[in-house]
C-alpha positions in Angstrom: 8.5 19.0 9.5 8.6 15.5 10.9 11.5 13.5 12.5 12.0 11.6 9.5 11.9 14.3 7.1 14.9 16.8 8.5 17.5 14.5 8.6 16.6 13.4 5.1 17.4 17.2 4.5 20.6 17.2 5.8 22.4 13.4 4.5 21.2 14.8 1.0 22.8 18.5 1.7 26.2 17.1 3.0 26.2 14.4 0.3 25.5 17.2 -2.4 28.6 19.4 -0.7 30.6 16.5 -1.0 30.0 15.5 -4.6 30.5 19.7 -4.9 34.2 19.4 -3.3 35.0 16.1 -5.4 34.1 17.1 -8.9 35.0 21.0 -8.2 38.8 21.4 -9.7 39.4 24.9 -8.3 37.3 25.3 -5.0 38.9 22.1 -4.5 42.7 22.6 -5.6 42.1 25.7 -3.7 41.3 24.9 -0.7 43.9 22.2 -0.4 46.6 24.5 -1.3 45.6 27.1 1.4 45.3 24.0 4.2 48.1 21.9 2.9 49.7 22.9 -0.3 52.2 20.0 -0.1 48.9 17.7 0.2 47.4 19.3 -2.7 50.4 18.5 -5.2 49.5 14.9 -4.0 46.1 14.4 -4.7 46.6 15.5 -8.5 49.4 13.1 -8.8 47.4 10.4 -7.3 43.8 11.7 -8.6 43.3 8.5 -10.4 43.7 5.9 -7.7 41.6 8.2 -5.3 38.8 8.0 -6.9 39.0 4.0 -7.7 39.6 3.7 -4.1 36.6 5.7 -3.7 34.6 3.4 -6.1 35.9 0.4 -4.6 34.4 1.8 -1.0 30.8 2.8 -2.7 30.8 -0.7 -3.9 31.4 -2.5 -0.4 28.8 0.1 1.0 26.0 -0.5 -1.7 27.0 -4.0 -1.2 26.2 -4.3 2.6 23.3 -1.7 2.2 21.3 -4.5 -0.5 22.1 -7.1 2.2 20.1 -5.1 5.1 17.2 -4.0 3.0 17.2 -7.9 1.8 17.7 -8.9 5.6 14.7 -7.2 6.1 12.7 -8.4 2.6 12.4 -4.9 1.3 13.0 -4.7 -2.2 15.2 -1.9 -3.9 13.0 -0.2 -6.7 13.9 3.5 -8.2 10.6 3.9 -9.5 9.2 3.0 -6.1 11.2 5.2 -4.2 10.4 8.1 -6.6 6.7 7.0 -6.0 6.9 7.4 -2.3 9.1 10.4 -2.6 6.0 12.1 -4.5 3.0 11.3 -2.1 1.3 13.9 -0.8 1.9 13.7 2.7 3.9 16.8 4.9 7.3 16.2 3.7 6.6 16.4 0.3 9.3 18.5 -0.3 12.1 16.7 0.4 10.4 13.5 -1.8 10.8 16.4 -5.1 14.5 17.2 -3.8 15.2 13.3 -3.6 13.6 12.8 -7.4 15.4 15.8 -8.6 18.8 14.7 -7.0 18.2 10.6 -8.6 17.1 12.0 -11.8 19.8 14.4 -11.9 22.7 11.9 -11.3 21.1 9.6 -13.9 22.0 12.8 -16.0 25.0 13.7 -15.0 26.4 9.8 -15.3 25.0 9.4 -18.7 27.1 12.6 -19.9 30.3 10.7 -18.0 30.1 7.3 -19.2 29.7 8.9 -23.0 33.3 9.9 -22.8 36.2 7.5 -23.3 38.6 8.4 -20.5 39.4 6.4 -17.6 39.2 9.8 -15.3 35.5 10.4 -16.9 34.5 6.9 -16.4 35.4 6.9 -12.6 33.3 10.0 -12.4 30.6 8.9 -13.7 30.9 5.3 -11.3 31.5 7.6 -8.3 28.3 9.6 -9.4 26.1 6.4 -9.8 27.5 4.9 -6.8 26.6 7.9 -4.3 23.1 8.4 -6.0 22.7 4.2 -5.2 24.0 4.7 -2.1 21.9 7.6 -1.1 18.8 5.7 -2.1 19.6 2.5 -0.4 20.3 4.6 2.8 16.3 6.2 2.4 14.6 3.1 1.6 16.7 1.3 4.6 15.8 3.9 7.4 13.5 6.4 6.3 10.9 4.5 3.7 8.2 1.7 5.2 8.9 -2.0 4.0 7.0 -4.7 3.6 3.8 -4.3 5.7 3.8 -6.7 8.7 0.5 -5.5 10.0 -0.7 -8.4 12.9 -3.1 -5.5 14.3 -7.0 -6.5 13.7 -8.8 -3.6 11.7 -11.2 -1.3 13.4 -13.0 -0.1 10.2 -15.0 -2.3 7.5 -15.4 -0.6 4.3 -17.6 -2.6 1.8 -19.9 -2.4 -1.0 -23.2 -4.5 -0.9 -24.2 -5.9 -4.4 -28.0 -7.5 -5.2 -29.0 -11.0 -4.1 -31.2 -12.3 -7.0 -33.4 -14.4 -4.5 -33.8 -14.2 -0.5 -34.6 -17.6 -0.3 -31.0 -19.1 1.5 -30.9 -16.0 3.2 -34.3 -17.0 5.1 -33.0 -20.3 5.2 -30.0 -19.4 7.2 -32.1 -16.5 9.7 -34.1 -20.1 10.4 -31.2 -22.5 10.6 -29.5 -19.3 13.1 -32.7 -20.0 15.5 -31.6 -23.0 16.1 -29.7 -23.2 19.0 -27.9 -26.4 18.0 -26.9 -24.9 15.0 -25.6 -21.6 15.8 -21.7 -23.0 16.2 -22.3 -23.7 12.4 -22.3 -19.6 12.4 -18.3 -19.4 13.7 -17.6 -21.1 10.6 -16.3 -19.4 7.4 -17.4 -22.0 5.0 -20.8 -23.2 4.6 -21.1 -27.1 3.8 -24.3 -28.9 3.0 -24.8 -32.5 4.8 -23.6 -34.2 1.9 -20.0 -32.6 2.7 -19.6 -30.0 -0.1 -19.9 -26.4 -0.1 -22.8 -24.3 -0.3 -22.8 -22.2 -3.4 -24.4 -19.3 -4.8 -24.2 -18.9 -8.7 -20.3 -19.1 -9.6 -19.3 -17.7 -6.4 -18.8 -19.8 -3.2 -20.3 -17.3 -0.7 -22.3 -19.2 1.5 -26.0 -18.8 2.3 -26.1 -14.6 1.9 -25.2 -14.8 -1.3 -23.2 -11.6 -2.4 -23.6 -10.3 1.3 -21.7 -13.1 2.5 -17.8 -11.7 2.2 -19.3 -9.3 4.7 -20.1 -12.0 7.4 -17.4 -13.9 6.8 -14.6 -10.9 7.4 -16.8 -9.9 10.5 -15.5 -13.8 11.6 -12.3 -14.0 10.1 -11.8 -10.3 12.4 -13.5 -12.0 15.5 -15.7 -8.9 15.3 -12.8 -6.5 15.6 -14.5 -3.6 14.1 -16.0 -0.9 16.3 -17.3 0.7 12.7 -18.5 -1.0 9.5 -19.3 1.1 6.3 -21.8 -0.3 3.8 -21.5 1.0 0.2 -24.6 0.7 -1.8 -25.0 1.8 -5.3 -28.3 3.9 -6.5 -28.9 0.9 -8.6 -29.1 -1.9 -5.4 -30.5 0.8 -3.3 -33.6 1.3 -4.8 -34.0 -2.9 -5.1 -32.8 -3.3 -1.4 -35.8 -0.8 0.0 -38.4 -3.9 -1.2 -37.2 -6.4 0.5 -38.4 -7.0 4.1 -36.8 -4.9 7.1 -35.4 -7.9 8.8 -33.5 -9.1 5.4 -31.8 -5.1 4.9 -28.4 -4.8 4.9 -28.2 -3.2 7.9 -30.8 -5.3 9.9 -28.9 -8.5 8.6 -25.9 -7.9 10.0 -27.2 -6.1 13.4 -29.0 -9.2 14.2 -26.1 -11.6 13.1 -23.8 -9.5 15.0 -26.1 -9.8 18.0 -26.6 -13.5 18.0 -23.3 -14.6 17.2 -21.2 -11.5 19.7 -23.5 -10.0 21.6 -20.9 -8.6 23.5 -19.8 -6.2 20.9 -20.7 -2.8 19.7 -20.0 -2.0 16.6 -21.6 0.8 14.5 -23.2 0.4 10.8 -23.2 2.6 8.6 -25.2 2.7 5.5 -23.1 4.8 2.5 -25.4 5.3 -0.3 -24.7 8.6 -2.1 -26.7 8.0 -5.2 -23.7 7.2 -7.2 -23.8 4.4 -10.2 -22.0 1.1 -9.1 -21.0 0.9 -12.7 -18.9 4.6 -12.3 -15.5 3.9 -11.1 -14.7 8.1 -10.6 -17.6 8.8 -8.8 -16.9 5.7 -6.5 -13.6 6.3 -5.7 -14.8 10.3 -4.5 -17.3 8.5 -2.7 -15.0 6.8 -0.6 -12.5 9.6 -0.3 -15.6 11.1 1.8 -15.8 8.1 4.1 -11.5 8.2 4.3 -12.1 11.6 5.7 -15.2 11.1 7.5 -13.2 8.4 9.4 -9.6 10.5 10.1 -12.1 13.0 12.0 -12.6 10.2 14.0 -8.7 9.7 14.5 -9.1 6.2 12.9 -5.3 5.6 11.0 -4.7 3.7 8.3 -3.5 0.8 9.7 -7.3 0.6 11.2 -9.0 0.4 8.1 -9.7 -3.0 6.0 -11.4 -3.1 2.1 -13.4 -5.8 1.6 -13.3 -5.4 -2.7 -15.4 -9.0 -2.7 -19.2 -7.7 -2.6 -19.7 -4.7 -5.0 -19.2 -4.5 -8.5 -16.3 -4.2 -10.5 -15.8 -0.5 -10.9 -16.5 -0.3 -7.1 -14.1 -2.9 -6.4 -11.8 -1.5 -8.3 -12.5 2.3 -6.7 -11.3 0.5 -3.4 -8.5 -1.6 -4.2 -6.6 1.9 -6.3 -7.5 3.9 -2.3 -6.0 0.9 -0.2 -2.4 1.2 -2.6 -2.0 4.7 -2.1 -1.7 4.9 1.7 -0.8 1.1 1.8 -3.9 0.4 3.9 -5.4 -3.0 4.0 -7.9 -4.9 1.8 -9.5 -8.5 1.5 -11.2 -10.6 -0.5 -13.1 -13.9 -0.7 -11.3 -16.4 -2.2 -13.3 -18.1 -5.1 -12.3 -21.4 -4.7 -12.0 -22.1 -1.1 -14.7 -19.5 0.2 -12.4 -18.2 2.7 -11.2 -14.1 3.7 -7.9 -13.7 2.0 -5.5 -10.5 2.4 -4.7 -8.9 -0.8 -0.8 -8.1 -0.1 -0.8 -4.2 -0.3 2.9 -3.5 -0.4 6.1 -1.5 -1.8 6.0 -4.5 -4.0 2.2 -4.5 -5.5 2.8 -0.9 -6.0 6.4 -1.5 -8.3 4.5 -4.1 -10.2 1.6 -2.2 -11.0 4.1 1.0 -12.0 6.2 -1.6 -14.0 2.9 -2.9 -15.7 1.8 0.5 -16.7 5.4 1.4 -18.5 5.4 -1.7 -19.9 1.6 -0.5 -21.2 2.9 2.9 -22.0 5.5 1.2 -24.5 
């Protein structure tokens, strides 16, 4: 069991003893008449204002709980925290025993507020308030915030789409000869001498067409990568294999890679299963294969970037739904401005899209 796991285990045990002892008439009378029985004719007199008092404290706590986790722009979610609870990760257990324990409280407050007396209500507030508290505590200390990943990404995974023409690819392997031209290659946006940007169809990719994204993250990384993973669908792959070797995928970005860092080694890898680009199941399997092909090779999460830009929909999509689940990182190229933008993979993006889908669900 991890570090972070076993003490979860034990703030959630004590807490549970202690809601025990509060709401437990006889253990509790009990046991304060065999320690104290003057004590114990007390606390029934005063029952009341103990537990206000007790609400009053649960209110400060939660209070200055919300303030750290805001200190530290995490946001406060139950449906997020039950979300993380449930990943499959060692230490799943405890993430059922913190569901069960939220989903119970919910239960046992609902029961509480439905009756009328001020003793009930108090219950139920002093219920909520430990269950609040208890969550703030595991988001605070135990859950990941909001990413703050500065670290450049060892791994590439991207899928290559088609190029209809050749023709500004050639263009550029020419203009690349040129060795007053080749700072033009350090750039991430292509302009033509007129001043405007280069385009390709509707997309502003630059002079690869759809292969672009993958030459501009290689710059926007400063060639961090020491592995990049080329998708290709059964449908491009049999297109790609006519084209001339020098204008392949791989070939392409060997010899840009060469030219523009020739100090740096980094391996490509061609991907191509023989899976649709249109099949959004078989993709996602597909790249569950490369996840795991890649944590043999001790690579972590944090290491690995999505670029979702070049492939098609479904395989886009196939990427984007494997980057939320661990929170790794993923990219795109921005339509309007050309440039490598960070899709912001959080806590947050993942309570949106749950929030979306109930809001579907009706």
């Amino acid at each position: 069991m991890k570090s972070k796991t076993w003490p979860q285990w034990i703030i959630l045990i004590v807490l549970i003893a202690f809601e025990f002892f509060i709401f437990s008439n006889h253990f509790k009378y009990d046991l304060l008449q065999s320690i104290y029985p003057d004590f114990n004719e007390f606390f029934i007199e005063n029952l009341l204002y103990f537990k206000m008092s007790l609400v009053v404290l649960l209110i400060i706590s939660i209070t200055i709980y919300s303030w750290l986790l805001k200190k530290k722009k995490i946001e406060l979610f139950f449906i997020v925290f039950l979300i993380k609870a449930l990943q499959k990760r060692p230490g799943n257990w405890i993430g059922l025993a913190n569901m069960s324990y939220v989903l119970i409280s919910i239960s046992l407050f609902t029961k509480e507020s439905t009756n009328n007396t001020c003793s009930s209500i108090l219950n139920g507030l002093v219920l909520f308030g430990f269950m609040l508290l208890y969550t703030l505590f595991i988001v605070n200390y135990f859950l990941p915030g909001k990413s703050e990943n500065n670290e450049q990404p060892k791994v590439l995974i991207t899928a290559v789409s088609y190029n209809n023409t050749i023709d500004p690819i050639l263009k550029s392997l020419k203009e690349m000869e040129n060795d007053d031209l080749k700072d033009k290659w350090s750039q991430q946006v292509f302009y033509n001498e007129d001043g405007t940007i280069k385009m390709n169809g509707t997309f502003i990719f630059g002079p690869w067409g759809n292969l672009d994204p993958i030459r501009k993250s290689i710059i926007a990384h400063e060639a961090s990568f020491e592995t990049i993973v080329l998708i290709i669908s059964c449908e491009v792959s049999v297109k790609i294999n006519k084209w001339p070797e020098e204008l392949k995928p791989k070939r392409l970005i060997e010899d840009f890679l060469s030219k523009c860092y020739p100090d740096k080694t980094i391996e490509i890898r061609l991907f191509a299963d023989g899976n649709s680009g249109n099949n959004m199941e078989n993709n996602g399997v597909g790249i569950d294969s490369i996840l795991s092909s890649l944590k043999i090779q001790k690579y972590n999460d944090k290491d690995i970037m999505f670029n979702i830009t070049g492939g098609t929909a479904a395989m886009s999509t196939a990427m984007i739904l494997k980057a939320i689940s661990r929170e790794r990182r993923a990219e795109y190229t921005n339509q309007d401005s050309g440039l490598i933008e960070e899709v912001p993979i959080t806590i947050n993006s993942v309570k949106d899209l749950w929030a979306e889908l109930l809001e579907r669900a009706g």
